[in-house]
Backbone as CSV, one residue per row, in Angstrom:
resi,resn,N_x,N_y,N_z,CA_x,CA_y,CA_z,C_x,C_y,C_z
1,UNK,171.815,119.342,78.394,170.496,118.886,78.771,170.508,117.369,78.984
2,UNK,171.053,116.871,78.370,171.224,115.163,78.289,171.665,114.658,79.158
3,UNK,172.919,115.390,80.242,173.623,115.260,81.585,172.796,115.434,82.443
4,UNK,171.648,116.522,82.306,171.026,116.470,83.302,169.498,115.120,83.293
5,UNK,169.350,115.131,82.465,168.370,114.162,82.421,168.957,112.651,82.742
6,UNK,170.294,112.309,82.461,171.114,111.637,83.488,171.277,110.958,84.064
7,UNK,171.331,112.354,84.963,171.923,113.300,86.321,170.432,112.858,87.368
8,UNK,169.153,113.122,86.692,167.964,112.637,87.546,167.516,111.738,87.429
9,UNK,167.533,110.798,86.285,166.666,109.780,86.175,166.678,108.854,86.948
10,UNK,168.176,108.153,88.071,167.869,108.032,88.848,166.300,108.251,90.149
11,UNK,166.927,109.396,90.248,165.645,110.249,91.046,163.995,109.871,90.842
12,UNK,164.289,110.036,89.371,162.667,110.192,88.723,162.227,108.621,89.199
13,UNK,163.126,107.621,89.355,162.630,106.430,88.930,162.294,106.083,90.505
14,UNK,163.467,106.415,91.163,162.988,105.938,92.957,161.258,106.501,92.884
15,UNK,161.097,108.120,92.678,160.007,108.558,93.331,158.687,107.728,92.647
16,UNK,158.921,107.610,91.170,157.856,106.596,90.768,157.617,105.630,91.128
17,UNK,158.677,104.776,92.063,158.708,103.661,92.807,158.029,103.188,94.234
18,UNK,158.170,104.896,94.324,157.764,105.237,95.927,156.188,105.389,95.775
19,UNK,155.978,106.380,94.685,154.738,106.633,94.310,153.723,105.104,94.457
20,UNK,154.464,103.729,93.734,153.524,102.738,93.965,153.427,102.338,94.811
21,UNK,154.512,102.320,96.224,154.425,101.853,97.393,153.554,102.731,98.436
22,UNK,152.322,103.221,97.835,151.693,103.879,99.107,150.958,102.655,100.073
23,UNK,150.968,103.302,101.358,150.423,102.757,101.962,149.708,102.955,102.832
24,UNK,148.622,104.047,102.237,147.215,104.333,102.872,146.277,103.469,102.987
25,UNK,145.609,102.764,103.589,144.130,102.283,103.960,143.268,102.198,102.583
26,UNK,142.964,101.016,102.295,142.522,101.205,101.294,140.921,100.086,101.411
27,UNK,140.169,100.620,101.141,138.775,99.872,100.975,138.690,98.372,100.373
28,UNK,138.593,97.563,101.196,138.118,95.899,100.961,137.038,95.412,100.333
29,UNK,137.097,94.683,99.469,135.621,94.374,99.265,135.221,93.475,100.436
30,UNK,136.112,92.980,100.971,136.055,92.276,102.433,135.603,92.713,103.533
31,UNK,135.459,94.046,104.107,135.746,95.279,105.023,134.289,94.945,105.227
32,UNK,133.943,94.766,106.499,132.354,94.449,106.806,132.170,96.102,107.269
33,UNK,133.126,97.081,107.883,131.782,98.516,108.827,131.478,98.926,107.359
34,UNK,131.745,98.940,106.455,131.509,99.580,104.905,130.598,98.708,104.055
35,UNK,128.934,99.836,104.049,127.951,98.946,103.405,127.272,99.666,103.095
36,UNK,126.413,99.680,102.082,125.698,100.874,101.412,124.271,100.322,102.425
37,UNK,123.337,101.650,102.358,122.261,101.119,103.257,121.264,100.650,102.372
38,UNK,120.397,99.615,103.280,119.476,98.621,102.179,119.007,99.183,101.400
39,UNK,118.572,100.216,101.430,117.485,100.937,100.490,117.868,101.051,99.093
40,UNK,118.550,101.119,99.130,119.917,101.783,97.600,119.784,100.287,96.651
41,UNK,119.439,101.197,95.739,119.170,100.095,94.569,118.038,99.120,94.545
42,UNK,117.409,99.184,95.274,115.955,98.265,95.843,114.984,98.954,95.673
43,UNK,113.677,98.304,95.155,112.375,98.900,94.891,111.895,97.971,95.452
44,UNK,110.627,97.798,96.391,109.542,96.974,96.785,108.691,96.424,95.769
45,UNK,108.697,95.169,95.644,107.450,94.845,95.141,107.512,95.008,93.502
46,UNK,108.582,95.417,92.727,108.615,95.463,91.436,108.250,96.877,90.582
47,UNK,108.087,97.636,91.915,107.616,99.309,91.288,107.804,99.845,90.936
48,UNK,109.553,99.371,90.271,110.645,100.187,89.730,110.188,100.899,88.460
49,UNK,108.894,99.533,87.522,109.052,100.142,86.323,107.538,101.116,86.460
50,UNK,106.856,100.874,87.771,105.700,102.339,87.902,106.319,103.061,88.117
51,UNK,107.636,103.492,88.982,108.069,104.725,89.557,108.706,105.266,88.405
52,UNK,109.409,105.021,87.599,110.169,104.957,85.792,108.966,105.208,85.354
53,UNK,107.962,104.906,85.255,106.727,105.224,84.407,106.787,106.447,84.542
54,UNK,106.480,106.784,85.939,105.686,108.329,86.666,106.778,109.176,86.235
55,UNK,107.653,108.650,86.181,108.797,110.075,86.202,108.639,110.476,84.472
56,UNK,108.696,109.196,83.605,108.858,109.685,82.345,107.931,110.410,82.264
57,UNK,106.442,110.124,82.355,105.129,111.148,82.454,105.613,112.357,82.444
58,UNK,106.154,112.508,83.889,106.307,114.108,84.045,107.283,114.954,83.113
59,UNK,108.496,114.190,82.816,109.248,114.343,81.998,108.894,114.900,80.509
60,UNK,107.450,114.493,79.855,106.657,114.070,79.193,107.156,113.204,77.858
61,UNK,107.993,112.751,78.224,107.944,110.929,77.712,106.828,110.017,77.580
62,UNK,105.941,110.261,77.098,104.215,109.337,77.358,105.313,107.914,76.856
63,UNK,105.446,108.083,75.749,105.404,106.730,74.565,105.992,105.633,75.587
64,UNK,107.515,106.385,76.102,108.235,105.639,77.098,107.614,104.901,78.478
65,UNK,106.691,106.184,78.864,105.838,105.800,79.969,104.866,104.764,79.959
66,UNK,104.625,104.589,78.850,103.495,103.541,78.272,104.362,102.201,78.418
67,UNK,105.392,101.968,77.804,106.330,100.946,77.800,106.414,100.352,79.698
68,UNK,106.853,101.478,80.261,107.059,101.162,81.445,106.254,100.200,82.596
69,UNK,104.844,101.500,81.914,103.646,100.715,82.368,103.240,98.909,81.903
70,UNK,103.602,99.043,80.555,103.443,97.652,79.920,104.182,96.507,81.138
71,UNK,105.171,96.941,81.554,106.221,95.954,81.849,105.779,95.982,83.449
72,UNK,105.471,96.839,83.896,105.040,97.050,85.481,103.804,96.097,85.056
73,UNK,103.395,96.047,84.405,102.210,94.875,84.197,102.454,93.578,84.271
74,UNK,103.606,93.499,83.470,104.153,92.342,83.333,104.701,92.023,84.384
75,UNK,105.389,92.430,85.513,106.171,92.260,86.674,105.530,91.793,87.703
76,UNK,104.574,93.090,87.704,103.263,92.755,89.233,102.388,92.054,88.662
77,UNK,101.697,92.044,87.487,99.995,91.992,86.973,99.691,93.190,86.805
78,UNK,98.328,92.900,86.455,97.598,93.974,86.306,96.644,94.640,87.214
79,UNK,98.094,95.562,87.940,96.278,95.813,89.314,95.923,97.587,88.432
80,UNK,94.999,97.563,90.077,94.341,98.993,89.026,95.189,100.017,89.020
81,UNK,96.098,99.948,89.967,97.292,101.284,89.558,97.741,101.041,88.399
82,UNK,98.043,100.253,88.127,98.933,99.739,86.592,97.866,100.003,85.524
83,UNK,96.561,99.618,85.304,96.135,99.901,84.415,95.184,101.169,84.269
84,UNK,95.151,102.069,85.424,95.153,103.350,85.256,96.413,104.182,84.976
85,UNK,97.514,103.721,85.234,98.709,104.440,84.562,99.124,104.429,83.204
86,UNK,98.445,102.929,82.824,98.113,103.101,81.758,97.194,103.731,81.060
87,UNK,96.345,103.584,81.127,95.338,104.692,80.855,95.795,106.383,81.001
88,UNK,96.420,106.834,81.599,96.518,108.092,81.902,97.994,107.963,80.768
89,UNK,98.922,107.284,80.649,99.877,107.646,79.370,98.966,107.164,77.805
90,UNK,97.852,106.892,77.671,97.139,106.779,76.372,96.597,108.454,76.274
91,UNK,96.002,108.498,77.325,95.037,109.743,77.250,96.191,110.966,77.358
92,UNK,97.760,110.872,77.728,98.167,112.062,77.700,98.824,111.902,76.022
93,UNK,98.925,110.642,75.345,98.831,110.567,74.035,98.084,110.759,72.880
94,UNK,96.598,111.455,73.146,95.691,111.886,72.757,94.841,110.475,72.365
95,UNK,95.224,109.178,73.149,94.087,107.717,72.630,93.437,108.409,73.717
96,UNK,92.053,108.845,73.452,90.714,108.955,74.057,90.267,107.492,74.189
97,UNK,90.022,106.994,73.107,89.644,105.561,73.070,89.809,104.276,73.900
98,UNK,91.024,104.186,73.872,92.207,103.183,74.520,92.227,103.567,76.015
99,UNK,92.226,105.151,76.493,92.546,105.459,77.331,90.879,105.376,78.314
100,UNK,90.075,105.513,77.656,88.450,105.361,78.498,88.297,103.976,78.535
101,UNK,88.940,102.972,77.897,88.729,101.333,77.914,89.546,101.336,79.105
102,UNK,90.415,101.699,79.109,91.612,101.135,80.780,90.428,101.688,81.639
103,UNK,90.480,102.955,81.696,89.717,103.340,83.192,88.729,102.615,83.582
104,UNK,87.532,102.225,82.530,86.355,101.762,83.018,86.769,100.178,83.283
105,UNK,88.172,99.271,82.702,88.638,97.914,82.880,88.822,98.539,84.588
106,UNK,89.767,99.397,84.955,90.036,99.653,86.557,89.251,99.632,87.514
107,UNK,87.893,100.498,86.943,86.709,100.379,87.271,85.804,99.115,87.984
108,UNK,86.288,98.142,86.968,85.112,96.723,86.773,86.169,96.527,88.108
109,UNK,87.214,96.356,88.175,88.160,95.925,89.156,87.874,96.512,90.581
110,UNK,87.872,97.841,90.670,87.659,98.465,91.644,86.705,99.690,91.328
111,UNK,85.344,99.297,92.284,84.305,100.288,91.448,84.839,101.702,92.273
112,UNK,85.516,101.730,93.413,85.560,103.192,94.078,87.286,103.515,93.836
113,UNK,87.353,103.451,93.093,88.840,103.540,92.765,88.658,105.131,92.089
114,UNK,88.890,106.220,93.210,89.057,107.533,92.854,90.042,108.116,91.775
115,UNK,91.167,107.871,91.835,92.158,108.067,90.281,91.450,107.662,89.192
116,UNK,91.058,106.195,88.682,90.295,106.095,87.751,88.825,106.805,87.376
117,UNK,88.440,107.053,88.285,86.857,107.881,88.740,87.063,109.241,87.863
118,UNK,88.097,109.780,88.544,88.576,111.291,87.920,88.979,111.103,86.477
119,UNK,90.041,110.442,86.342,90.142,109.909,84.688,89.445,109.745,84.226
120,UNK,88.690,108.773,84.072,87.570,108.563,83.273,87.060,109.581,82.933
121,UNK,85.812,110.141,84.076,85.854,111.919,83.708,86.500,113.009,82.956
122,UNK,87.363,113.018,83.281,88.329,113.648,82.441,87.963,113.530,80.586
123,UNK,87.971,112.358,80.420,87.993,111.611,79.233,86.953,111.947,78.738
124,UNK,85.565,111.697,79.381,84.383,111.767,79.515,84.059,113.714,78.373
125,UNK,84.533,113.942,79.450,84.709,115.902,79.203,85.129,115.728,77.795
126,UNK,86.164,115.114,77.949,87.002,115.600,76.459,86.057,115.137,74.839
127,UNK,85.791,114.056,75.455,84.992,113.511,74.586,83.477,114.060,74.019
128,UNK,83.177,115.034,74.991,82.088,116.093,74.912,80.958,115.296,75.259
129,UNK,81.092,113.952,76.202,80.151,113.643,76.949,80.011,114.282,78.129
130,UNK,79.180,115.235,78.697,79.305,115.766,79.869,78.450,115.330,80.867
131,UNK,76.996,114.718,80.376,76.197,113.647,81.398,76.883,112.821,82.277
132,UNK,77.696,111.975,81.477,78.264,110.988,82.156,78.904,111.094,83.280
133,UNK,80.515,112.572,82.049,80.831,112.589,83.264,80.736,113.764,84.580
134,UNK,79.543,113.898,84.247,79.469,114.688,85.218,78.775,113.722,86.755
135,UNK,77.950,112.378,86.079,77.804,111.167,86.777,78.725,110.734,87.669
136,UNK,80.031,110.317,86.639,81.124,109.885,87.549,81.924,110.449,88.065
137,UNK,81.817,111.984,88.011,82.923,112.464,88.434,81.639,113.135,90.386
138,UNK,80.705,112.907,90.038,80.010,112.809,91.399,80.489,111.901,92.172
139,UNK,80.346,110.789,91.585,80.868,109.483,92.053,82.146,109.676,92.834
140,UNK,83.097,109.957,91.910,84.600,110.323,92.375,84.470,111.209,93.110
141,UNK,83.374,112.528,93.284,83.598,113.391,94.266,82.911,112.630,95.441
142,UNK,81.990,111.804,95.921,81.594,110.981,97.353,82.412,110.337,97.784
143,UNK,83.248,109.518,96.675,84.030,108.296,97.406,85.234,109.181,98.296
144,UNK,85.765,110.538,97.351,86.701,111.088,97.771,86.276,112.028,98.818
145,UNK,85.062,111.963,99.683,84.393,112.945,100.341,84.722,114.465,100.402
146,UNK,85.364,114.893,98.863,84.928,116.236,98.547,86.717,116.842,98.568
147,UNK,87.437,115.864,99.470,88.549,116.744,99.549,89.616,116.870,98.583
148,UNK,89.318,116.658,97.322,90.493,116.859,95.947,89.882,118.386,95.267
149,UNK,90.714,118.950,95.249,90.404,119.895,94.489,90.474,119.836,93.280
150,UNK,91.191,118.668,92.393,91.423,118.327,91.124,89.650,117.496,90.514
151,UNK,89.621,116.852,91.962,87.639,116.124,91.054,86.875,117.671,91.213
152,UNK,86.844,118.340,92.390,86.035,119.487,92.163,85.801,120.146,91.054
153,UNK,87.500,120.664,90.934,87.580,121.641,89.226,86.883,120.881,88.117
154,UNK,86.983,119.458,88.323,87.018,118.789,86.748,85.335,118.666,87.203
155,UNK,84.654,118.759,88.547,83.077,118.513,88.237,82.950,119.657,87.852
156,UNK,83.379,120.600,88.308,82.686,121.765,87.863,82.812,122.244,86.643
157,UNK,83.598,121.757,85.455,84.043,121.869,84.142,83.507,121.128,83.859
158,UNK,83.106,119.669,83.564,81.444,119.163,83.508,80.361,119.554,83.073
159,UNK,80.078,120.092,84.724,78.764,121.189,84.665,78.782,122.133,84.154
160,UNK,79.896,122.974,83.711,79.684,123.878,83.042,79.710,123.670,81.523
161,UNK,80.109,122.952,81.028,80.084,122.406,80.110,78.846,121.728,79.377
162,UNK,78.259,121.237,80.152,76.727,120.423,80.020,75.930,121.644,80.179
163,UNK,76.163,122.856,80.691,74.984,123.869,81.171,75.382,124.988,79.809
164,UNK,76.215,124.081,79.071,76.267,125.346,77.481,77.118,126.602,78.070
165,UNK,78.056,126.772,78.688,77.962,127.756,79.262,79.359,127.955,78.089
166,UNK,79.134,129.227,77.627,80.265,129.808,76.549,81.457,130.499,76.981
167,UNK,82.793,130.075,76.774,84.180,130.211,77.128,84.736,131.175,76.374
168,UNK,85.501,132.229,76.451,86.566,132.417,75.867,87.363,131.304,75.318
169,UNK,88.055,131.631,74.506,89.462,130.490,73.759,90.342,130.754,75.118
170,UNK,90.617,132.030,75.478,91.582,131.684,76.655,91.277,130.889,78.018
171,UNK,90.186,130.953,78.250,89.529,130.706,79.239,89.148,129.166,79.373
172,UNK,89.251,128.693,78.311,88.727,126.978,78.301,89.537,126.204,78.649
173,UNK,89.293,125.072,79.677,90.382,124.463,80.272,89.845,123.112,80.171
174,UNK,91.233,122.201,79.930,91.306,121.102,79.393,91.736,120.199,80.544
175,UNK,91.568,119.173,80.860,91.914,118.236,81.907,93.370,118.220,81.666
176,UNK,94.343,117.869,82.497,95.277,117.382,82.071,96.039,116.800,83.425
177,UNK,97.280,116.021,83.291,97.423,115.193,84.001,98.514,116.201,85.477
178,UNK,98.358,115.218,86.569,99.025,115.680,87.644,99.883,114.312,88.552
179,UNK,100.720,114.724,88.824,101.075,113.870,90.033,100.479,113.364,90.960
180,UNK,100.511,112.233,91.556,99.512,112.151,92.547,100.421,111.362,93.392
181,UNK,100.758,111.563,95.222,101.637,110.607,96.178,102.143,109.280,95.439
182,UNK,103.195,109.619,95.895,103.898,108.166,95.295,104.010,108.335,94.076
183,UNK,104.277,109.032,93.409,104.822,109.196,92.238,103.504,108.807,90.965
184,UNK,102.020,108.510,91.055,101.644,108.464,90.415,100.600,109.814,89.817
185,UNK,100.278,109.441,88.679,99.303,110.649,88.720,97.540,110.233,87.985
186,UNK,96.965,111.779,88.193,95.733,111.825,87.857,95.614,112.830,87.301
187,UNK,94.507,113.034,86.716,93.967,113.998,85.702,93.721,114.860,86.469
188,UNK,93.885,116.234,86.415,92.647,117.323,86.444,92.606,118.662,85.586
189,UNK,91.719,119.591,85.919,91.124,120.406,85.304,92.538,121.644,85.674
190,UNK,92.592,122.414,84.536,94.003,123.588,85.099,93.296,124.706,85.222
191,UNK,91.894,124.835,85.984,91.001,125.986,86.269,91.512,126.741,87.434
C-alpha cells in the first residue's frame, strides 16, 4: 500500500496544482455589465421601518411592530400614517387607551384621514361607546364615499350594537386589524 501511495502522489499533487490553476471567468468587483438593479436594498423615503412594521403586524409581532413604528417616527416624523400605525399596534395590544389617543392625535392632523376614521371606530365599539362611533365611523363612511367594505361592516356593528341588538357568543364580532395597500393596515369588523 505504501508503494502505491508513492507511486501517485506525484499525480495527486500535479492535479491539486491544476485544480488551482483554473481559468474560468471570474466576476470583478471592477466588471461594470454586472449590477444589481437600483431597487434592491433601497426603500424611499425611510419606509423601511413602516414596511418592517406592517409585516411584523401581520406576522403578529405587535410589541416589535410598535418598536418599528417608534423609529419610522423617528426617521420621517410623525405623519399620520406613522401615528396611526401606531395606534393600530397599541390597539392590536389590547391599549384601548393609548391606541384612541393616536387616532384622534391623526385626526387633529388630518380631519378626513379614513384609516384613522375607521380605527378610531373600531376602538370606539370596543370600548362600548357606540354613539360616537357610530358618528365617526359615518364620517369615515362619506369621506370614503361608501366604497370599503371594512367601514360598512364596522358601521353596521355600531348600529347594531347601539340598537341593543342581542348576539350569540358565536356570532359577535370584534374589529380587528387588516392590511391595507402598501403594506399598511386598518381595522375592521370580521362580519
Amino acid at each position: 500500500m505504501r508503494q502505491t501511495v508513492q507511486k501517485h502522489a506525484p499525480l495527486v499533487f500535479i492535479m491539486i496544482a491544476l485544480t488551482a490553476c483554473d481559468f474560468t471567468p471570474r466576476l470583478d468587483a471592477g466588471d461594470d455589465d454586472v449590477t444589481a438593479p437600483a431597487s434592491v436594498g433601497e426603500l424611499d423615503d425611510g419606509a423601511g421601518s413602516l414596511i418592517t412594521g406592517d409585516r411584523l403586524m401581520e406576522a403578529g409581532e405587535y410589541e416589535l411592530a410598535l418598536r418599528a413604528y417608534y423609529r419610522a417616527g423617528v426617521e420621517d416624523g410623525l405623519s399620520v400614517d406613522v401615528i396611526t400605525a401606531i395606534g393600530a399596534a397599541n390597539l392590536a395590544l389590547g391599549r384601548l387607551g393609548q391606541a384612541e389617543e393616536q387616532f384622534r392625535a391623526a385626526l387633529q392632523r388630518q380631519q378626513d384621514f379614513v384609516p384613522a376614521l375607521n380605527n378610531l371606530g373600531a376602538v370606539l365599539i370596543e370600548r362600548g361607546e357606540y354613539g360616537e362611533a357610530r358618528r365617526i365611523l359615518e364620517q369615515a363612511f362619506a369621506v370614503d364615499s361608501g366604497s370599503s367594505e371594512t367601514i360598512r361592516d364596522n358601521l353596521r356593528l355600531a348600529i347594531a350594537r347601539m340598537e341593543n341588538q342581542v348576539y350569540d357568543e358565536t356570532e359577535q364580532n370584534r374589529p380587528g386589524l387588516i392590511r391595507r395597500g402598501g403594506g399598511r393596515y386598518t381595522l375592521q369588523s370580521s362580519l
